[in-house]
N, C-alpha and C positions, 0 to 999 in steps of 0.2 A: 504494500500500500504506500503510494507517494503520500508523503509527509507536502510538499510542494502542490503535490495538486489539490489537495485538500484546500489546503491553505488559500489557492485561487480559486477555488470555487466557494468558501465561508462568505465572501464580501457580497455575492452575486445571490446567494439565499437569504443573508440577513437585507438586501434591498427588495425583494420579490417580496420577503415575509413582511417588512415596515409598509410595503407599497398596500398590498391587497390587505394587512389592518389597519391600513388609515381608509380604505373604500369598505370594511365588514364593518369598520366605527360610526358611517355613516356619516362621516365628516366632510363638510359644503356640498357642496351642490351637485346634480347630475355631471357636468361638466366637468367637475373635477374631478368625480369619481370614474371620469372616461380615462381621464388625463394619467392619475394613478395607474390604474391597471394600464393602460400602454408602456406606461416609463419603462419597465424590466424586458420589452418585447418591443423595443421602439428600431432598435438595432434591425433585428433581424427584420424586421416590418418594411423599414424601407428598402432593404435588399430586395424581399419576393416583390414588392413595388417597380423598383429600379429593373426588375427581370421581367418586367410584362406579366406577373403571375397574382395580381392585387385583384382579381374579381375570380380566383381560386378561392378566395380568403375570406372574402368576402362574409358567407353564412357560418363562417367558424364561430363556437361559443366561446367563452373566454377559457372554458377549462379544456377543452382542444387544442383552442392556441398558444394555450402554455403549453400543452404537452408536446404539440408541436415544435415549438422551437426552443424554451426551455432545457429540455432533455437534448437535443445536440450541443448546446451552449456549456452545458456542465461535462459533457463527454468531451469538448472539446479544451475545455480550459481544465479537465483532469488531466489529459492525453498531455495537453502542452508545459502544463507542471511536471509532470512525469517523465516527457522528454529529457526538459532542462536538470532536473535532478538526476538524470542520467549521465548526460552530461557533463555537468559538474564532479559527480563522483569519480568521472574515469577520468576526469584532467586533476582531481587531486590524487589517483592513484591509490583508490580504496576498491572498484569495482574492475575487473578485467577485462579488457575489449575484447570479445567476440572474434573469434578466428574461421576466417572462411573452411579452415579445413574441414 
């Protein structure tokens, strides 16, 4: 278990969790409550936008399109901690590089 990936992916949960209980608290108005739940999903949103794929998306509920892009975002920012900690270990010379043979 990366120690690093974790660690890149805590910031990214404690903001999804603050976002969607500040929209379960009921806190202002429609509009803000839109604004909330986009913030953690805003990234990838304008990606599938920018790719011609925004009336895909369109009838998504919100708890799909967390699941949609959410779960690659944490697989991605695990993987990318996981790299770097790999990384790392074998330029300080505690993990041994992998030999083609």
């Amino acid at each position: 278990m990366s120690r690093l990936g974790l660690l890149l992916c805590a910031p990214y949960a404690v903001f999804i969790l603050a976002c969607v209980g500040i929209v379960s608290l009921g806190a202002g108005g429609d509009a803000s409550q839109l604004i909330f739940l986009q913030l953690p999903i805003a990234g990838q949103l304008v990606v599938v936008q920018a790719l011609g794929l925004g009336r895909a998306i369109e009838f998504l509920s919100w708890p799909d399109a967390y699941g949609l892009f959410v779960t690659p975002a944490f697989v991605l920012l695990y993987a990318a901690g996981a790299l770097c900690e790999r990384g790392l270990a074998r330029r300080r010379g505690l993990a041994p590089a992998r030999s083609g043979v």
